[in-house]
C-alpha positions in Angstrom: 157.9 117.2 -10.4 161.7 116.6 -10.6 163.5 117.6 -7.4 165.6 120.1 -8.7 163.0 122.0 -11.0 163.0 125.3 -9.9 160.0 127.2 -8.2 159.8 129.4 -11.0 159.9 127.2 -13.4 157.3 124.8 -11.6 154.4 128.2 -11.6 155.0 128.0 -15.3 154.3 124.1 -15.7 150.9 124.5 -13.4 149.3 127.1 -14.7 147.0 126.0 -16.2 146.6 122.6 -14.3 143.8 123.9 -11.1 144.2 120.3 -8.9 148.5 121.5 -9.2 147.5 125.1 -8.4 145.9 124.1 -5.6 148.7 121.4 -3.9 150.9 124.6 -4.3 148.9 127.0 -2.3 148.2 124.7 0.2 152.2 123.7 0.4 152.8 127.5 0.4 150.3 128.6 3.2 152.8 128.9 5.8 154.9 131.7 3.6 151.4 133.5 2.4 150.8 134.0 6.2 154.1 135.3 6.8 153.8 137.6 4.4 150.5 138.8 5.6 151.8 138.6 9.5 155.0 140.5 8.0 152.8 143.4 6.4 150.2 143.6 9.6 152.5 144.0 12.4 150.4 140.9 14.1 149.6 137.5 14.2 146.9 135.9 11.8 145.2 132.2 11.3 143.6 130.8 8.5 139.6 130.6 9.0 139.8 133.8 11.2 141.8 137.1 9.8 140.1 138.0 6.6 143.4 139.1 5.4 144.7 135.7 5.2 141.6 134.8 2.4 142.6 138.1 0.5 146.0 136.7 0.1 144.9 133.6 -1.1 143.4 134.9 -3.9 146.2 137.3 -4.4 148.9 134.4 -4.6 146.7 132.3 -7.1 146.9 135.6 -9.0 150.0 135.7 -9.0 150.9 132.4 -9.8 148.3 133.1 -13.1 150.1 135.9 -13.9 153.6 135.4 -13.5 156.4 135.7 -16.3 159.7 133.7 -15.9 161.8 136.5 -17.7 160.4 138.9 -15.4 162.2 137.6 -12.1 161.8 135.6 -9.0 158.1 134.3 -8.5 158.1 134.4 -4.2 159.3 138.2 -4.9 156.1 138.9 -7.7 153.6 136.8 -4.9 154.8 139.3 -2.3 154.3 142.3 -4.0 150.9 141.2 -5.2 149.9 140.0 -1.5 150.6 143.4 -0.3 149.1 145.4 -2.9 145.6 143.2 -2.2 145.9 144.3 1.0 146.7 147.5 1.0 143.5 147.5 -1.6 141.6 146.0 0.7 141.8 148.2 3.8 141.4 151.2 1.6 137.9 150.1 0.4 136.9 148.9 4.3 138.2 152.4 5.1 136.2 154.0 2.5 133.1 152.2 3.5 133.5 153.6 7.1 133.9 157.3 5.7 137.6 157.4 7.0 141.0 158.3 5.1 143.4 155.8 4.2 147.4 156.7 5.0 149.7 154.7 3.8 152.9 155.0 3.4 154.5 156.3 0.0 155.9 153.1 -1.1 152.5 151.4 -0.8 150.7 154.2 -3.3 150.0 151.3 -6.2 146.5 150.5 -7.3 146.7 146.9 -9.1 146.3 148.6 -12.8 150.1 150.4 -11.3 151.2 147.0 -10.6 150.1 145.3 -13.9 152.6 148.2 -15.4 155.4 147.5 -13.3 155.4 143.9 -13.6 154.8 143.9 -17.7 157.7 146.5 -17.8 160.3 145.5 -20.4 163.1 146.8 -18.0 163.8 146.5 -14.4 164.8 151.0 -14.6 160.5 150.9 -14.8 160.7 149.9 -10.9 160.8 152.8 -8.2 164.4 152.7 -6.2 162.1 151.5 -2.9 160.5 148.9 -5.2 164.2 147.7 -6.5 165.6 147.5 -3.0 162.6 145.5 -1.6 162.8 142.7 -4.1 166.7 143.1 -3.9 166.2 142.3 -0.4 164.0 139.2 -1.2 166.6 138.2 -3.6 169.0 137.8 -1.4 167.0 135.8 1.7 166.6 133.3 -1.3 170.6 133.5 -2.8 171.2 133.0 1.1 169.1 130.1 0.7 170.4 128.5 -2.1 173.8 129.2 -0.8 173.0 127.6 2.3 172.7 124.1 0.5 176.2 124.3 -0.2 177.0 125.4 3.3 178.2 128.5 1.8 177.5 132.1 3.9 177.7 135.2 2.9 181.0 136.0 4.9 182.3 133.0 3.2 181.8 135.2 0.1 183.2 138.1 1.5 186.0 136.2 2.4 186.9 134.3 -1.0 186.2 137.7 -2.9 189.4 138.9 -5.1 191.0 141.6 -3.4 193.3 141.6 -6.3 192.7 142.4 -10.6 194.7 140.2 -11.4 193.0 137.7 -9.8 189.2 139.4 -10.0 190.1 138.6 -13.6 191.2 135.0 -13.0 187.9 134.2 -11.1 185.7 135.8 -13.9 187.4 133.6 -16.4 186.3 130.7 -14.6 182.8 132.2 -14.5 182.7 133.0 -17.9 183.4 129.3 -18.8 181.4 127.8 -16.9 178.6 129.8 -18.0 179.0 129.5 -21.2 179.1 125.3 -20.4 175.2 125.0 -19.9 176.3 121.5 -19.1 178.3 122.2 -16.4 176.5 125.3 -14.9 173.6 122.4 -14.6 176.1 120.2 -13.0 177.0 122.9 -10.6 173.3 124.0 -9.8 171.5 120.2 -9.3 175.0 118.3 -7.6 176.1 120.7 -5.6 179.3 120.5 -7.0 182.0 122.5 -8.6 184.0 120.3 -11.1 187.5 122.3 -10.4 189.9 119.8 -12.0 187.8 120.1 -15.5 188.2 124.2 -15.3 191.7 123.9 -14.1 192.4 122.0 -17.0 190.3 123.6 -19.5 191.6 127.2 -18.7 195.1 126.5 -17.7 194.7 128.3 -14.0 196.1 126.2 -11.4 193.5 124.2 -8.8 194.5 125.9 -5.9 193.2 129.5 -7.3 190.3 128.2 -8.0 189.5 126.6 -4.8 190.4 129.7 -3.3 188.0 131.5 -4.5 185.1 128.8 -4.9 182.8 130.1 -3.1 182.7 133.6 -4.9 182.7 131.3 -8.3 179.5 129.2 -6.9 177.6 132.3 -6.1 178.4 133.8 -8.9 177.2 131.5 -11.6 173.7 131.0 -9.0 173.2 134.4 -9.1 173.8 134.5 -13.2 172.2 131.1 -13.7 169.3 132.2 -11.3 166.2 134.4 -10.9 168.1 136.8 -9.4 167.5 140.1 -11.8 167.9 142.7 -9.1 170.9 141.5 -6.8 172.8 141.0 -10.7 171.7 144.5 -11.3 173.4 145.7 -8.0 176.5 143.8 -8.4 179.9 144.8 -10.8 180.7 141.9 -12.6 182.9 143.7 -14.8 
């Protein structure tokens, strides 16, 4: 795999490839027991907590079912983790004669989830569903950001407080966007070529560098798996 192939983009390549499939799962135990430890309240360990082989199988699922153009791929795994599970105790519940409670957000059977997920719009999610995988969204932006030793507040802090300059900054985005070349400059070198869009667009290069790090997370969040955050957010 090339180092700066995307996750996504890597579940689409292995699909069908069982000995790839399986070096994935075993890379991504650590983050499937999170996710299990997250949803329990408690601690789990592999060859122990039941739970941990349910989400197994549920990540394999999702990594067979996954669609690109649907969104992020650790957001779909999560949701299909939890959904096993919450399956799960339901029937051990049922086979002890008891009720199952769960809370309202959790009410999807896997034939709900097949719906969601093959929706052709993000409006077919619930609000709760929207902000959970908004929330996912941005722990990975954060992430990414991260590798550019970029931080939220350094957002907040390069954001245009002014039109004229709101306008300025989505100029630059605009361009580089529509540059596939350099957005895929931007995304594998970690770099933002400011003298090229100074010159190309005419703005001078210390307005740019002003407001890099609003541009950079910007054209991730555009260029990225990041459906629900670019929902959220005004670009224009």
């Amino acid at each position: 795999m090339e180092k700066h192939e995307s996750l996504n983009q890597r579940i689409i390549n292995i699909k069908q490839n069982t000995e790839e499939k399986n070096r994935l799962i075993e890379e991504y135990k650590p983050f499937i027991a999170s996710t299990v430890e997250k949803h329990l309240g408690r601690y789990v360990e592999y060859g122990i907590d039941d739970e941990l082989s349910i989400a197994l199988i549920a990540f394999n699922e999702a990594i067979e079912k996954y669609d690109i153009q649907k969104g992020s791929f650790l957001s779909f795994a999560k949701i299909t983790i939890k959904n096993r599970l919450i399956d799960y105790f339901r029937k051990e519940q049922k086979l002890r004669g008891q009720i199952v409670c769960v809370e309202p957000d959790q009410q999807e059977d896997d034939e709900e989830l097949a719906n969601l997920y093959a929706a052709e719009s993000v409006k077919e999610y619930t609000e709760a569903q929207k902000s959970e995988l908004r929330r996912l969204e941005l722990q990975e932006i954060k992430k990414e950001l991260a590798q550019w030793g970029i931080s939220f507040a350094d957002v907040a802090k390069s954001s245009p407080k002014h039109e004229s300059t709101r306008r300025r900054y989505l100029a630059v985005i605009d361009f580089i966007m529509n540059n596939p070349d350099m957005a895929d400059i931007i995304k594998t070198k970690k770099y933002l070529p400011i003298q090229k869009i100074a010159e190309a667009l005419k703005i001078p290069r210390k307005q740019i560098e002003r407001g890099r790090n609003y541009i950079v997370a910007a054209v991730l969040i555009l260029s990225g798996d990041y459906q629900f955050i670019n929902e959220y957010i005004k670009w224009r």
